[in-house]
C-alpha positions in Angstrom: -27.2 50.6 61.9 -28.8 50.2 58.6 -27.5 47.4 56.3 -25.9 48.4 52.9 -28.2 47.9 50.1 -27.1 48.0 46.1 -29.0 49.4 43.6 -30.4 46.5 41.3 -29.6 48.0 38.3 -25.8 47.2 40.0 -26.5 43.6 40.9 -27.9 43.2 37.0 -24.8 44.4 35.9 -22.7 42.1 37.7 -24.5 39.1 36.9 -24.2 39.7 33.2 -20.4 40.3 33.5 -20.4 36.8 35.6 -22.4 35.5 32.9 -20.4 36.8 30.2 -17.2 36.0 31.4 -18.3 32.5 31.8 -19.8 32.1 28.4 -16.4 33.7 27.0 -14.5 30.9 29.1 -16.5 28.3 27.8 -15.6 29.4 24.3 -12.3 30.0 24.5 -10.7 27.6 26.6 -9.2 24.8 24.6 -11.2 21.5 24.2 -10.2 18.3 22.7 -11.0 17.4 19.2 -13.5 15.2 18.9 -11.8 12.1 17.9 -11.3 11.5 13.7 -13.6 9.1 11.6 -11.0 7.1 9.7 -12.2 5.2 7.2 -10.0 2.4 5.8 -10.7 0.3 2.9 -8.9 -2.8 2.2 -9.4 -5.4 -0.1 -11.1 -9.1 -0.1 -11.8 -11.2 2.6 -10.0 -13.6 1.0 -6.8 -11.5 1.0 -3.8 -9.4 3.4 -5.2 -6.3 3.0 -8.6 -7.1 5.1 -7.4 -8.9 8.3 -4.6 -6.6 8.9 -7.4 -3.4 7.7 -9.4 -4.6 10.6 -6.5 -5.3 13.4 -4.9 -2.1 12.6 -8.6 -0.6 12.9 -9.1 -2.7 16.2 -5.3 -1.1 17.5 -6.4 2.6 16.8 -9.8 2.1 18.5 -8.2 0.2 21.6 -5.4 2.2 22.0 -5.8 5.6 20.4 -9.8 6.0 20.8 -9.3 10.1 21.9 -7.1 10.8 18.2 -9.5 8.1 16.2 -12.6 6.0 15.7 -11.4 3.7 13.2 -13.3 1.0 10.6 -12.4 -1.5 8.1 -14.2 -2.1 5.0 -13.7 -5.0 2.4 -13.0 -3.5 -1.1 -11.6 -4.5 -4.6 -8.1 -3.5 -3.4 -5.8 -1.1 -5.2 -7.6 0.3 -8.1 -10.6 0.8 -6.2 -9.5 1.8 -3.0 -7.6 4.7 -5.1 -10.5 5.9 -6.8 -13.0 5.6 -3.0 -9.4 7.8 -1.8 -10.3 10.3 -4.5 -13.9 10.3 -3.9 -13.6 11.0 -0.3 -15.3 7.6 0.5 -12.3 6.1 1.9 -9.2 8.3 4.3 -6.7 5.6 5.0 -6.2 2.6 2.2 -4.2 -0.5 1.4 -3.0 0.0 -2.0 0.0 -1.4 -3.8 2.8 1.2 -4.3 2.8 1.0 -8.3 -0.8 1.7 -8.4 -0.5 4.4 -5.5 2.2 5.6 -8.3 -0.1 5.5 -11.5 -2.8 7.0 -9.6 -0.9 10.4 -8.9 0.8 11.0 -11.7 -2.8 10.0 -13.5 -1.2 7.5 -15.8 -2.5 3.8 -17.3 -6.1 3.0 -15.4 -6.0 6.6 -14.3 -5.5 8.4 -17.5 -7.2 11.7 -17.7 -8.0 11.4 -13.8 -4.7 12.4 -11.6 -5.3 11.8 -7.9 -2.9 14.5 -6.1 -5.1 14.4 -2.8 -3.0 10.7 -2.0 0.1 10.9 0.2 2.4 7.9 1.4 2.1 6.5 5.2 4.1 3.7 5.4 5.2 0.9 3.0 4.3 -2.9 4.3 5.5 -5.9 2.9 6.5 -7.2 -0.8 4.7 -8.4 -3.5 6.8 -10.3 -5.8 6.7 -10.2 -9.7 7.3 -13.9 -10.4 7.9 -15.1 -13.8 6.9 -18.5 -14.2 8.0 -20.9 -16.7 7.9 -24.4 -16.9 11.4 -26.2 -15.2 11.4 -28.3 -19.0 10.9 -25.2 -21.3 14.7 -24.4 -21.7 13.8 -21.1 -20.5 16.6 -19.6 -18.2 17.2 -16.0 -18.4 14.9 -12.7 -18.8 16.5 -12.5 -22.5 15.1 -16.3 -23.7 11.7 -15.0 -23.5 12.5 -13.0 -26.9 9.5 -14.7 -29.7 7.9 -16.3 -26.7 3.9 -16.5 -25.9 3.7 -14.7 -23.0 0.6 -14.2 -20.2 1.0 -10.9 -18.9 -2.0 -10.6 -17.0 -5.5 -9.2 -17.3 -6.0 -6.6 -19.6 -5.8 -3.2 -17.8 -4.3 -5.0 -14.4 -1.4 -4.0 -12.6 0.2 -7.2 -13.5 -0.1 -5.8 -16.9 1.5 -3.1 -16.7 4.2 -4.3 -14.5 4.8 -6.8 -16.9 4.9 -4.3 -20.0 7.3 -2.0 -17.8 10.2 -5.0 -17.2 9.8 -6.5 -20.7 10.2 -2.7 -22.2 13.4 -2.2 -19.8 14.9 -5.2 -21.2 14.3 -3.8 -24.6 12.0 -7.7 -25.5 8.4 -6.4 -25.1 8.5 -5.9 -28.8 9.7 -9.1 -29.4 7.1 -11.3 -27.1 3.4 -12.3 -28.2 1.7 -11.0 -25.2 -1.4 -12.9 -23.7 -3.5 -11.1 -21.6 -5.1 -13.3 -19.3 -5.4 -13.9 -15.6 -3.5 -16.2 -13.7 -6.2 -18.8 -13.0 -5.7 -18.8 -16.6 -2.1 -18.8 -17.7 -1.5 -21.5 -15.5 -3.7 -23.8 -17.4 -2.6 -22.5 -20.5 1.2 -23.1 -18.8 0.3 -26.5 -18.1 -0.6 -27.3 -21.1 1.8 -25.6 -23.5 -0.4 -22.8 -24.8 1.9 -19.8 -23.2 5.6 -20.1 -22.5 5.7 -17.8 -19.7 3.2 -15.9 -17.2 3.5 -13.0 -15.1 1.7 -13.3 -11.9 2.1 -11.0 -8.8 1.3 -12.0 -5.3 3.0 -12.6 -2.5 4.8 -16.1 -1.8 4.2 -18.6 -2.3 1.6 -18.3 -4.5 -1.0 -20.7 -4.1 -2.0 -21.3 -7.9 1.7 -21.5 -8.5 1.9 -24.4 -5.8 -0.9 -25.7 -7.7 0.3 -25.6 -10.7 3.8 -27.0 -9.5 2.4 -30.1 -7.5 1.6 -31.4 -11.3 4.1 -29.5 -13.5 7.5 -28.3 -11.8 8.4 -24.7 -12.7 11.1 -21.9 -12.5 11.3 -18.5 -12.0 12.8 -16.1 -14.2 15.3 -14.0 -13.0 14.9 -10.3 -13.6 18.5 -8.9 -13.8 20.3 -5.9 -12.4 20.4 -4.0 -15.5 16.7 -4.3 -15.8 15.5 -2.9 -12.3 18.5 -0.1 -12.8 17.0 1.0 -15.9 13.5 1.0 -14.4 14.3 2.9 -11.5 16.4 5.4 -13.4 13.0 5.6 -16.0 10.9 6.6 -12.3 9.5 3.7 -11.7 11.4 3.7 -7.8 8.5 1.3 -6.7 10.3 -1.7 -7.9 12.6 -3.3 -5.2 14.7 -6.3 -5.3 13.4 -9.8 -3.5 15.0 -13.0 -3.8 12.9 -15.8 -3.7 14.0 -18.9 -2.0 15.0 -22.7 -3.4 12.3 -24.7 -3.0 9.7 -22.5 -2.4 8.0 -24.5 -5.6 8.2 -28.2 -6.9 11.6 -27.4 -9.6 12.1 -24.0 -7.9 16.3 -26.0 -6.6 17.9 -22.4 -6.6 17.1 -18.8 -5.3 15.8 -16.6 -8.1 16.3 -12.5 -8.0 13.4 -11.1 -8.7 11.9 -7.9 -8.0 8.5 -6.9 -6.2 6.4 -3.8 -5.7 5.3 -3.1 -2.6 2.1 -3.0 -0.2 1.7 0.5 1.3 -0.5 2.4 3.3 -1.9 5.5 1.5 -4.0 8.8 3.1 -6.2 11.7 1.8 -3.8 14.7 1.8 -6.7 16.8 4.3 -6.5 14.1 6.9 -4.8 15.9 9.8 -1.5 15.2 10.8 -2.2 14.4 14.3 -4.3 11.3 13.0 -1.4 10.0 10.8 1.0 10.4 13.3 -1.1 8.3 15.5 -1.9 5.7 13.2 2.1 4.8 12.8 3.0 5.4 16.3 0.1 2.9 17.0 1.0 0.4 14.1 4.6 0.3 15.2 4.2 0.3 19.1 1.9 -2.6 18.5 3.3 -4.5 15.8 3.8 -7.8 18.0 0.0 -7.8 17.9 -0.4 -6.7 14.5 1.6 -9.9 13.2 -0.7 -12.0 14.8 -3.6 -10.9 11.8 -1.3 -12.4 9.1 1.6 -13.8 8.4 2.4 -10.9 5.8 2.7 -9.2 8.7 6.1 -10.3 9.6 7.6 -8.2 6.9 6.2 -5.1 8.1 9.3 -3.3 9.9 10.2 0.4 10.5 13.7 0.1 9.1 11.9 -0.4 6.1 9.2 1.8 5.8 9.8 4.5 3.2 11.8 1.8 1.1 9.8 1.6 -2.5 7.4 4.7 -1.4 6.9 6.1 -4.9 4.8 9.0 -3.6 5.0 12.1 -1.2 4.4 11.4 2.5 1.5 13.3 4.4 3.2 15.7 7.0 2.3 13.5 10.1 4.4 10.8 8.8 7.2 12.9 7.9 6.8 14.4 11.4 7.0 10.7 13.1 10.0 8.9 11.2 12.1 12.0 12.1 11.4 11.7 15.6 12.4 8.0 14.5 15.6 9.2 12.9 15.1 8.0 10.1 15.4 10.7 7.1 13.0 11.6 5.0 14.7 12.0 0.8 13.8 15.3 -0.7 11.6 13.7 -3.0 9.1 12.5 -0.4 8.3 15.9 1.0 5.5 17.6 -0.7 
């Protein structure tokens, strides 16, 4: 019985189909991305930004290692994390929200350079806008500053402008002698007598104002409601109200209303939404060991999130605080 050859022009012909097919299998069949460099910038060593920039970057790479490979870099904060944002140096960055705020609508520092590539993650924790004065200067509302020397921070600071912004809505900064100065500064020059009042923002307590307080009680100024109605009504929705406690400071015997902008978490508007989605599902399922970087920490909560977010949120977050139930205002979509 002879055996059943095929022509090998046949065999040639199936082996490149086999081939083929494989080759087309291999390029077709759906692989998972390679995981996302995240770059996050966050501020000095010395502040909140950097030892919760490197948990949060220690989180993503522990527990979300196929989405992200995540690292923390030290950084001049706000300002210059905005401007690294805009430069594509930096994809994820600690900011305050006022400054994530100027930054878009290209205003104050970032006149004539509007960054519309940021979008809101997540807001953190408060930074309070403490108006200090010393407990003997007669000094007790918002409205006394009227013909007073007053340290509103560093020229071209945030403080600066945040302290232009309440003294304009309370119709005084006309009326004040503004000092431009840093805190450092103003609180020497509080000490002794040179300035009546300073701005400072930070959160509490402060440590120059504990400082300054362990030789020279103090007071906060209240900011009132008519004040932080006007601002937000003007756009300026960053500003929320805080109370701080009695006795947080040496002459501080009552709680003071205040107000405070806000720490935030800011993201280049091209990084995908799977990534963003991971970095809150990650920062909220792990919060517990979050809070153990910093005390600041403690503030951080998801009830709270879009409270003060003064700019539109990158699709991945929308995507996870609905899943949250928690809605989204109009004004935060893009």
């Amino acid at each position: 019985m002879s055996s059943l050859r095929i022509p090998l022009p046949v065999i040639v012909g199936i082996v490149i189909v086999v081939v083929v097919a494989g080759v087309a299998a291999y390029v077709l069949w759906p692989r998972p991305a390679a995981p996302y460099a995240l770059k996050i910038w966050t501020g000095g060593t010395g502040g909140v930004y950097y030892p919760l920039g490197v948990k949060l970057s220690e989180l993503l790479n522990k527990y979300a290692s196929d989405v992200v490979t995540a690292s923390a870099t030290t950084s001049g904060a706000s300002v210059a994390n905005m401007r690294a944002l805009a430069a594509g140096d930096a994809n994820l960055i600690f900011i305050q929200n006022d400054i994530a705020y100027y930054g878009y609508k290209g205003v104050y520092m970032f006149e004539g350079s509007k960054i519309d590539v940021v979008r809101g993650v997540a807001v953190l924790y408060p930074e309070v806008v403490q108006i200090v004065v010393r407990a003997d200067s007669g000094i007790k509302s918002l409205y006394d500053l009227r013909g007073k020397r007053v340290a509103v921070g560093a020229a071209g600071s945030g403080t600066a402008v945040e302290a232009e912004l309440i003294l304009r809505a309370a119709g005084l900064w006309d009326t004040i002698t503004p000092q431009y100065m840093d805190f450092a500064t103003a609180a020497s020059a509080l000490k002794l007598g040179q300035v009546d009042a300073a701005f400072v923002v930070a959160g509490i307590p402060t440590a120059a104002v504990l400082e300054l307080s362990a030789t020279v009680p103090v007071n906060l100024v209240e900011v009132p409601d008519e004040v932080l109605s006007k601002l937000v009504e003007q756009g300026y929705r960053f500003f929320t109200r805080y109370t701080v406690p009695a006795g947080t400071y040496t002459g501080l015997t009552s709680d003071v209303r205040t107000v405070a902008v806000m720490a935030m978490l800011a993201v280049r508007a091209d990084v995908p939404d799977r990534v963003v989605y991971t970095v809150l599902k990650v920062m909220f399922d792990r919060i517990g060991e979050l809070r153990e970087a910093h005390a600041r920490a403690r503030d951080i909560e998801l009830a709270k999130a879009l409270e003060g977010m003064p700019i539109p949120l990158h699709p991945g977050a929308i995507r996870f605080y609905e899943e949250k139930g928690i809605k989204v205002p109009a004004e935060l979509r893009p």
